[in-house]
C-alpha positions as CSV (number, residue, x, y, z in Angstrom):
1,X,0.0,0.0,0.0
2,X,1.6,3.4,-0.9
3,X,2.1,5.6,1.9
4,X,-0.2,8.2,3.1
5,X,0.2,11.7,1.8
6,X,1.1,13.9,5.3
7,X,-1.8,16.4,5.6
8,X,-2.2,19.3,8.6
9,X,-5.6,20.7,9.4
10,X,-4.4,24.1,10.6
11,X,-7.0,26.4,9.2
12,X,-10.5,25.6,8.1
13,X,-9.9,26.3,4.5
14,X,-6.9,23.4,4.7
15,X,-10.4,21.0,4.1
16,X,-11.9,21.5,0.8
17,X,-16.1,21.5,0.7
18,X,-16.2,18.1,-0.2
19,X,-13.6,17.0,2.7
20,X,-15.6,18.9,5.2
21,X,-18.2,16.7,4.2
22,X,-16.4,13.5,4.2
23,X,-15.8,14.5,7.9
24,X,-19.8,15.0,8.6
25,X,-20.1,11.8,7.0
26,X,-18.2,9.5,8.6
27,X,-18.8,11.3,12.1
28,X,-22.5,10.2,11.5
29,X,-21.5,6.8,11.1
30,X,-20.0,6.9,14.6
31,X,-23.0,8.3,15.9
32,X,-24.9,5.3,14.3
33,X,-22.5,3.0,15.0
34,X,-22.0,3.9,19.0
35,X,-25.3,5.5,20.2
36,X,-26.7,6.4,23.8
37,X,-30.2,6.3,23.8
38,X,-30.8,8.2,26.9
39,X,-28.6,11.3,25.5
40,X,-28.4,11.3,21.6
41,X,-25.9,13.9,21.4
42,X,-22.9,11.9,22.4
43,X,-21.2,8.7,21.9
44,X,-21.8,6.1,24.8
45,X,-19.6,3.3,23.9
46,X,-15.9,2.8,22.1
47,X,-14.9,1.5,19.0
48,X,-11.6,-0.3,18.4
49,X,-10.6,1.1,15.1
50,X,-7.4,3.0,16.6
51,X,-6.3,0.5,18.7
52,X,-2.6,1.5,18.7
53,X,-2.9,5.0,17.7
54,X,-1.2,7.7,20.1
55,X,-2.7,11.6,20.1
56,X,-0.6,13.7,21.5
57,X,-2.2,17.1,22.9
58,X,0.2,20.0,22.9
59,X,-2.3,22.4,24.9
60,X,0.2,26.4,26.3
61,X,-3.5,27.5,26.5
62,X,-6.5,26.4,29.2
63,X,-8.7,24.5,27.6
64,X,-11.8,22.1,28.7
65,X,-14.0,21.2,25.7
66,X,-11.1,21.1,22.9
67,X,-8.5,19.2,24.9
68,X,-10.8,16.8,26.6
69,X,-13.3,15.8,23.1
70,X,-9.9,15.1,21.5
71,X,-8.9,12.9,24.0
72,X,-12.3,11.4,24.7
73,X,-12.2,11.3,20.3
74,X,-9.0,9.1,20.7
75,X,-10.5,6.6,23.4
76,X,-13.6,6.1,21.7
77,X,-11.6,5.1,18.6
78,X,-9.8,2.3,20.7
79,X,-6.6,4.4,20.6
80,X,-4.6,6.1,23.8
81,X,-3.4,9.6,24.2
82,X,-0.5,11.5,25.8
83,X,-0.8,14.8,26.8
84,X,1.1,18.2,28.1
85,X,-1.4,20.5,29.3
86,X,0.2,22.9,31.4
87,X,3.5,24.9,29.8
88,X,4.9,25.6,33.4
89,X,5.6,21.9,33.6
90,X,6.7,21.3,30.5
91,X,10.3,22.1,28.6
92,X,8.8,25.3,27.6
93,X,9.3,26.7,31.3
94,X,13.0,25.5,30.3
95,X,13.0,27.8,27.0
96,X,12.6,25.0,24.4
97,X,10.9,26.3,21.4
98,X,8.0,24.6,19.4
99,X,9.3,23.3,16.4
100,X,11.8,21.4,18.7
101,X,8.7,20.5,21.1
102,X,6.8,18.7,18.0
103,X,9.7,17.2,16.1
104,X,10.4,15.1,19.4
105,X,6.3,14.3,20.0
106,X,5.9,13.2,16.5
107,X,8.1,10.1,17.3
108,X,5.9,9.3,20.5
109,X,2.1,10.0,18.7
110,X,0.5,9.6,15.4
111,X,-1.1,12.7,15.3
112,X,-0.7,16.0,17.8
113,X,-3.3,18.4,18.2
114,X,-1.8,22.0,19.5
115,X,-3.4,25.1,21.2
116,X,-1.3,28.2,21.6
117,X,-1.2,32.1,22.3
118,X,0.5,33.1,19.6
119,X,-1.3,33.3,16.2
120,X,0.6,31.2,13.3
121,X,2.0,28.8,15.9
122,X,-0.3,25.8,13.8
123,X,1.4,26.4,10.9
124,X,4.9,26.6,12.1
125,X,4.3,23.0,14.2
126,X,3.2,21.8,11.0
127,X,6.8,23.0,9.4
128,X,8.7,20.7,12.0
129,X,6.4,17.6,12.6
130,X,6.5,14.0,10.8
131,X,2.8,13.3,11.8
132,X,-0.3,15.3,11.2
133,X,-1.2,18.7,13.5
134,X,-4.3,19.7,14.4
135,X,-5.2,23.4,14.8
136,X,-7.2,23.0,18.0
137,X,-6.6,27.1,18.3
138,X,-3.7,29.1,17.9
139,X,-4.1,33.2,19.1
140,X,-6.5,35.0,17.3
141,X,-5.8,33.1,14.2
142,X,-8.1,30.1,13.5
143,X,-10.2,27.1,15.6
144,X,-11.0,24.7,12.8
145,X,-12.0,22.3,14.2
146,X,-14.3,24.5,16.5
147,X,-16.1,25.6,13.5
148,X,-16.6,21.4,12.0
149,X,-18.5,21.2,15.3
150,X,-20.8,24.4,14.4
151,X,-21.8,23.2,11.0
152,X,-22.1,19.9,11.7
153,X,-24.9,20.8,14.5
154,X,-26.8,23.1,11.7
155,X,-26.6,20.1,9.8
156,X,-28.2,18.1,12.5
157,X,-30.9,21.1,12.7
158,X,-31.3,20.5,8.7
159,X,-29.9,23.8,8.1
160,X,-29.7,24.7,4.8
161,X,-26.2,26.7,4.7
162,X,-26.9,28.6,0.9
163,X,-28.6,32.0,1.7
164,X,-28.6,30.8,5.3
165,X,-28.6,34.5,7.5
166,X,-26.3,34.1,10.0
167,X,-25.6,36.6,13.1
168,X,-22.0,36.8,14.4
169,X,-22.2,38.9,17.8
170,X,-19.2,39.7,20.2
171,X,-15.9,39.9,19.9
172,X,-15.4,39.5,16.4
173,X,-11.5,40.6,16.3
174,X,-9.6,38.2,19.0
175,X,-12.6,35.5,18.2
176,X,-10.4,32.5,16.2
177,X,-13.3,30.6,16.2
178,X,-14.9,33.1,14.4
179,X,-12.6,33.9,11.9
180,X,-12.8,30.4,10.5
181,X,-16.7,29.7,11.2
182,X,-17.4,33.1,8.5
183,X,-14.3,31.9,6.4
184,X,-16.9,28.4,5.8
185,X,-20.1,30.4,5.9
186,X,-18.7,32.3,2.8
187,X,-18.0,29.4,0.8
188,X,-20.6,27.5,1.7
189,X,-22.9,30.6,0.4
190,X,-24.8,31.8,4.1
191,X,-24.9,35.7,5.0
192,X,-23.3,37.0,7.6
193,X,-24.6,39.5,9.8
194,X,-21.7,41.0,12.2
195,X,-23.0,42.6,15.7
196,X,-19.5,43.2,17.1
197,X,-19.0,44.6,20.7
198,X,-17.5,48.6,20.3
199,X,-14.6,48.6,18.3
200,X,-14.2,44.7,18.0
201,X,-15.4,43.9,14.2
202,X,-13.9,41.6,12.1
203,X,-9.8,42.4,11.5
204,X,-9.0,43.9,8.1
205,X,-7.4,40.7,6.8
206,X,-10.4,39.1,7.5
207,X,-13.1,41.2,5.8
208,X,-10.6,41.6,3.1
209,X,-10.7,37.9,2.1
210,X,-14.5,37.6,2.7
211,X,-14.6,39.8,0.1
212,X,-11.8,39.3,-2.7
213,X,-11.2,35.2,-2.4
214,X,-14.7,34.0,-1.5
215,X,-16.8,37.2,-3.4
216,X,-19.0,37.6,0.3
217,X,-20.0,40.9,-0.7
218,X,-20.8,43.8,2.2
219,X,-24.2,45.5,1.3
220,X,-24.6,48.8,1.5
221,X,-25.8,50.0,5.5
222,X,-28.9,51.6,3.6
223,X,-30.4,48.5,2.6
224,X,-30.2,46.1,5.5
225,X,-30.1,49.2,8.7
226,X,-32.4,48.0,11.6
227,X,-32.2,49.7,14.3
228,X,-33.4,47.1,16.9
229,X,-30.8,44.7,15.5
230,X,-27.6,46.9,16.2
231,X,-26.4,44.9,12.8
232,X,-22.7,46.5,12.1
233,X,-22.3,44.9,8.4
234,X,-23.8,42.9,6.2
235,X,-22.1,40.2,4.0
236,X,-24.1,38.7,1.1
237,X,-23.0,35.1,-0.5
238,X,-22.6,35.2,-4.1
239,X,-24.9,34.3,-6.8
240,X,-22.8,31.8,-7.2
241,X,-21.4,28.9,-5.1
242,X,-17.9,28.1,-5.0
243,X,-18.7,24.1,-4.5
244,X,-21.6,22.3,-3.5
245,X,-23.5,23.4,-0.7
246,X,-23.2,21.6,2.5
247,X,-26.5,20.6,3.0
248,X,-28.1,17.6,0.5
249,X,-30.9,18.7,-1.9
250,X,-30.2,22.6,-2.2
251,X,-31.2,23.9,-5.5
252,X,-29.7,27.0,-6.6
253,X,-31.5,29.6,-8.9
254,X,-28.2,31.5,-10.6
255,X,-29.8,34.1,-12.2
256,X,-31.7,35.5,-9.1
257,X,-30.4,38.1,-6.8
258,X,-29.2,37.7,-3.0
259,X,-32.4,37.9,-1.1
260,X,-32.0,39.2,2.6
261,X,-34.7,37.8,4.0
262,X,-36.2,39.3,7.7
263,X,-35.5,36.2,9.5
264,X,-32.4,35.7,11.1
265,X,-31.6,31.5,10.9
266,X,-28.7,31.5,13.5
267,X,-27.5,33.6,15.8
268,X,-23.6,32.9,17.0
269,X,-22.8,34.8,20.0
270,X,-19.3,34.6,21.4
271,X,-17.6,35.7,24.5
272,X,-14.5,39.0,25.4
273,X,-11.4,37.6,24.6
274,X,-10.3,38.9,28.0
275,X,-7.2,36.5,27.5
276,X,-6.2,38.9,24.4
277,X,-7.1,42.3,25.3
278,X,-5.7,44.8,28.1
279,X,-9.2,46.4,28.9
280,X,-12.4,44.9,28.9
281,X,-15.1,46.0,26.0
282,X,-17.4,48.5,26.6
283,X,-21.3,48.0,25.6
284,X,-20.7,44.1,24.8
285,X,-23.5,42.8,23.9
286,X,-25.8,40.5,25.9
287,X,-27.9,38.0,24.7
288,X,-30.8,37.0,26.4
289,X,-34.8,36.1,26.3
290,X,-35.9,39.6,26.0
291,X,-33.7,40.2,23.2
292,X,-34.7,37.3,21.3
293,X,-38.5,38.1,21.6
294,X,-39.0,39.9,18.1
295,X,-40.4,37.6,15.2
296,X,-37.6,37.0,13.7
297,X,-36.2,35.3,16.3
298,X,-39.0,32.7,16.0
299,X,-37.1,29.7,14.5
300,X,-33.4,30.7,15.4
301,X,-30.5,28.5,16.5
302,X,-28.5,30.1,19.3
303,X,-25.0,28.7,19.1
304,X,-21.9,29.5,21.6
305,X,-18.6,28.0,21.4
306,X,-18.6,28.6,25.1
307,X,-17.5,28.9,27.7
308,X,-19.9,31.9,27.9
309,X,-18.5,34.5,30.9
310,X,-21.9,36.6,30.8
311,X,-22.8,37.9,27.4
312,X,-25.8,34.4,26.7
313,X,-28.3,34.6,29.7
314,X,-28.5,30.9,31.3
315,X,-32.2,31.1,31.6
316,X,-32.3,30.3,27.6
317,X,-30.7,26.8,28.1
318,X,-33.9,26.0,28.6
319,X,-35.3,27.5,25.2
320,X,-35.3,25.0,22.6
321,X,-33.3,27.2,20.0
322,X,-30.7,27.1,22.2
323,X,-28.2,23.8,20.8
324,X,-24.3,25.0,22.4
325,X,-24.6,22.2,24.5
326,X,-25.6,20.1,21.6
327,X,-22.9,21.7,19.6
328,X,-19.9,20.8,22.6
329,X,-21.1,17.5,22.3
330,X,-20.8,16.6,18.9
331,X,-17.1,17.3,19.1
332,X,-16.3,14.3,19.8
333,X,-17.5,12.4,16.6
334,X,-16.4,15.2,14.5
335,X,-13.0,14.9,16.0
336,X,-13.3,11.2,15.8
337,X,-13.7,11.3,11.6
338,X,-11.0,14.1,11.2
339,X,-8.4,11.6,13.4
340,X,-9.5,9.2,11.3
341,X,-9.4,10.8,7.8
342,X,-6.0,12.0,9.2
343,X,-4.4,8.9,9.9
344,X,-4.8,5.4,8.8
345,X,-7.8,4.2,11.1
346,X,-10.5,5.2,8.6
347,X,-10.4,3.4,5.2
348,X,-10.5,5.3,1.9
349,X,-8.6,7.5,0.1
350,X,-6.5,10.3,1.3
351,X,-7.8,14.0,1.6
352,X,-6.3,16.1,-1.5
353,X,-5.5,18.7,-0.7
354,X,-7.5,21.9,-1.0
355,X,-6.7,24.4,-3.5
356,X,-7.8,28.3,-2.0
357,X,-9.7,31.0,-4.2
358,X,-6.5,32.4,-6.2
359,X,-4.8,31.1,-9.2
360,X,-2.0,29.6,-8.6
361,X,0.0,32.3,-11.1
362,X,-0.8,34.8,-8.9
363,X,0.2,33.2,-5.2
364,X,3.8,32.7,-5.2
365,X,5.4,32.3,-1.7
366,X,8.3,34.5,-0.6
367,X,10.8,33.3,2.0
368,X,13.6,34.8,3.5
369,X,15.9,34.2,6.5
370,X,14.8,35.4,10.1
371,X,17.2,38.7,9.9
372,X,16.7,40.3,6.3
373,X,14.1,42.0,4.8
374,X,10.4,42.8,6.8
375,X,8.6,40.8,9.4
376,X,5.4,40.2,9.7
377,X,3.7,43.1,11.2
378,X,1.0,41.2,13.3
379,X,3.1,41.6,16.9
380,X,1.1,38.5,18.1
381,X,2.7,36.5,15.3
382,X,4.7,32.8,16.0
383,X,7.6,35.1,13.9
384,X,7.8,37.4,16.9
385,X,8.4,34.8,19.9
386,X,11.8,34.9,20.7
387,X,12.2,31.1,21.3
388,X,10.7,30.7,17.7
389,X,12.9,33.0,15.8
390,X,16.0,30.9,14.3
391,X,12.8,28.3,13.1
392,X,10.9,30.8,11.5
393,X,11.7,32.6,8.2
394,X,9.9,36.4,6.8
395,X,7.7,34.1,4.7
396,X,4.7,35.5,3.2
397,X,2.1,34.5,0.4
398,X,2.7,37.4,-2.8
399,X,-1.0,37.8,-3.8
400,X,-1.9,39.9,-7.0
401,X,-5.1,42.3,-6.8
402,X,-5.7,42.7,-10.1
403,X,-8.4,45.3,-9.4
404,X,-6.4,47.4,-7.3
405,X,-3.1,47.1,-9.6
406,X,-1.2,46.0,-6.7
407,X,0.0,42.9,-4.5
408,X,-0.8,41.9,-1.0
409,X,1.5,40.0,1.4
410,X,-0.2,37.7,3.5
411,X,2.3,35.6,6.5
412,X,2.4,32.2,5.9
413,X,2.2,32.1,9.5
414,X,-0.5,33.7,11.2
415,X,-2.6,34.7,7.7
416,X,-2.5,38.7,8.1
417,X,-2.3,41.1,5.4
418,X,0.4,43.8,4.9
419,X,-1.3,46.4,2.1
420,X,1.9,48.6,2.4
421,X,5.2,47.5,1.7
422,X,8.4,48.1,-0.7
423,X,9.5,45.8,-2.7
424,X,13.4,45.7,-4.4
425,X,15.4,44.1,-7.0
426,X,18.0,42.4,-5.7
427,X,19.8,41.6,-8.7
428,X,19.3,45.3,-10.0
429,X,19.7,46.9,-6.1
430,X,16.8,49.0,-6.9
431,X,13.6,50.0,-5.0
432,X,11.0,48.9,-7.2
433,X,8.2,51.7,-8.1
434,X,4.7,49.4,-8.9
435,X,3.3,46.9,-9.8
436,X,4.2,46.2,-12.7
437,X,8.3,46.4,-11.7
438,X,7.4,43.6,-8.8
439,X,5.5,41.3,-11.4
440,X,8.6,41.1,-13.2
441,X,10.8,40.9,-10.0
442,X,8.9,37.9,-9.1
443,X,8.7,36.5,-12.6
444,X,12.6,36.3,-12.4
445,X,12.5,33.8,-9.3
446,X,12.3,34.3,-5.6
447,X,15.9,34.9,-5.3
448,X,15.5,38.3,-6.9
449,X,12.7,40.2,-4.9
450,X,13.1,41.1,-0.8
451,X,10.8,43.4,1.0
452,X,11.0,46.1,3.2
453,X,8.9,47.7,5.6
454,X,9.5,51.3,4.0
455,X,12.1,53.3,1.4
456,X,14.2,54.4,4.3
457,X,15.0,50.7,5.3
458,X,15.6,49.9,1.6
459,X,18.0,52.5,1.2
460,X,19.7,52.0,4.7
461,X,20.2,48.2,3.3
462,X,21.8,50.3,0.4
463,X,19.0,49.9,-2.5
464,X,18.2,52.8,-4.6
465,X,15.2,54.7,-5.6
466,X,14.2,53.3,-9.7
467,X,14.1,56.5,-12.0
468,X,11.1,57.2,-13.7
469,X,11.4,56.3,-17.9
């Protein structure tokens, strides 16, 4: 049998539609296969298909429902897992940096799932490991796997996901879980409705790929305002799909317009990110009975990733729109199927691997070492944590905006966009003056373009200004 092809989940859009659906599939068999009668929600007996498989749960953050469904995941497959939940007993309290950490635990596990502070910290474990990592939430990055478990319960609900109108409410900016539920709303073709807390919206990087790689368009405030709804921005899916829709028997009608319709379907309410932020949120909002009373309320699904510090009033576990508890539970299966998908305990084929929303002419990937050229300019970063430097490199994804006659640099990292850069010609040892100069640069190979954060740093590095023709 050929070997398996090594495959990290380290941001929701590593999973293709399809694969996302493989994952719903086969975490319905479980469900089928291992029941509890008396609470339908979770599994109540084990399976033995991982005997012999090790997880390993890398966790520098505090963690209940992640850490524990993974583990609980890995028992109920028959397997065993190892785990290092607390930093200050770990090598880390001795300075050993995370690529070292995870090149040593991929020869005692089959798979390692990782949470840590710093954004990007996913992808660099996945740099150094020899078995696949898990993104079980790195800083204000991404929480895949957090969002499998949110559209797997609407599934369960029989949610349709195309023109689904979806409220996102809290802190929308340090929120990783939110980040990658609206990356899969987008391509699955919902609208999203963003009610951030003051001054906590979605990060620029974010709203900027909403809108240029999956084509979620914002509609203008004039045309969706409400003032009962306190509705910051609107984001309509395409007329288009990308891929299929999530849910079975969807039919689309192509030619029609984006229809916001005055129902809201789910509302998604998330909690301060006090672990993130200096000083606590003013006006955050607070979801409760009262302010679920108007009509188009009626048939909405109140989700929380939880845990929930005050902002979703406990009297509404009793409602029946209210499915977080639901949704905590099913984390298990769905972190059963993705072990197994990721690994050789399921049988089937292998996951190909996802190709994003850019051509691959335009995304070319720029490397170079720790100490030359521009860093990324997210300060949470994996590039900026001192016991990571000598493993990471200023390593960015070169994407062409075609509209705006310019290029983006996006960290390979930690995903955040740098708009504002300068870009020079090595072989030349001129600052390049557009967009059309860098396309070139580029076209010549990697070895010929570095980046600055401005001209004066370009020049001090002795590169000089291009003259006009």
């Amino acid at each position: 049998m050929a070997a398996r092809k090594l495959r990290h989940v380290t941001s929701i859009n590593d999973l293709s539609n399809e694969e996302i659906e493989k994952v719903f599939d086969l975490a319905e068999r479980y469900l089928e296969k291992l029941p509890d009668s008396t609470y339908p929600y979770r599994i109540g007996s084990s399976a033995r298909d991982g005997s012999g498989h090790i997880l390993a749960s890398l966790f520098y953050e505090p963690s209940t429902r992640t850490r524990l469904s993974f583990e609980s995941a890995m028992l109920r497959l028959g397997g065993q897992f190892i785990t290092s939940a607390d930093p200050a007993t770990s090598s880390v309290a001795k300075g050993e940096s995370l690529a070292d950490t995870v090149r040593v635990i991929s020869n005692y596990s089959d798979v390692i799932v990782l949470r840590h502070p710093r954004d990007g910290a996913a992808r660099l474990a996945a740099e150094y490991a020899t078995v696949p990592v898990i993104n079980g939430g790195d800083g204000a990055h991404e929480h895949p796997t957090q969002t499998l478990c949110d559209l797997f319960t609407l599934r369960k609900e029989n949610k349709q996901l195309r023109d689904l109108n979806v409220v996102v409410s809290g802190d929308l900016k340090g929120s990783r879980t939110i980040h990658s539920f609206v990356y899969a709303l987008a391509r699955f073709g919902a609208n999203i409705m963003t009610m951030p807390a003051k001054g906590m919206g979605l990060p620029h990087h974010v709203d900027a790929r909403l809108q240029e790689e999956f084509n979620c368009r914002p509609l203008p405030r004039h045309k969706y305002e409400d003032k009962n709804a306190s509705i910051d921005a609107l984001y309509v899916t395409p007329d288009k799909p990308h891929q299929l829709s999530l849910i079975p028997n969807v039919e689309f009608d192509d030619t029609a317009d984006v229809k916001i319709r005055s129902k809201v379907d789910v509302f998604y309410v998330t909690r301060f990110q006090k672990e993130r932020w200096a000083e606590a949120s003013e006006e955050y909002p607070r979801i409760d009975a009262k302010f679920l009373k108007a009509s188009k309320y009626a048939e909405t699904s109140v989700l929380h990733p939880l845990p929930r510090v005050g902002e979703l009033d406990i009297a509404l576990d009793t409602d029946s729109r209210a499915l977080y508890f639901q949704q905590a539970a099913y984390g298990v299966p769905i972190r059963m199927a993705l072990i197994a998908l990721l690994t050789d305990i399921a049988v089937g084929e292998q996951l190909p691997r996802f190709e994003n929303g850019f051509d691959e002419a335009d995304v070319t990937t720029y490397s170079q070492p720790p100490d030359l050229g521009m860093r990324c300019g997210n300060p949470n970063c994996i590039v900026h944590d001192p016991q990571e430097r000598a493993y990471t490199r200023n390593k960015f994804t070169v994407l062409h905006r075609a509209a705006a006659k310019a290029y983006r640099l996006r960290c390979f990292y930690c995903e955040a966009d740098i708009d504002e850069f300068v870009a020079v010609n090595t072989r030349r040892r001129k600052i390049l003056p557009g967009e059309a100069e860098i396309g070139e640069t580029i076209a010549e190979g990697p070895e010929s373009l570095l980046i600055f954060a401005d001209h004066a740093e370009a020049a001090s590095h002795g590169f000089a200004e291009s003259r006009s023709a």
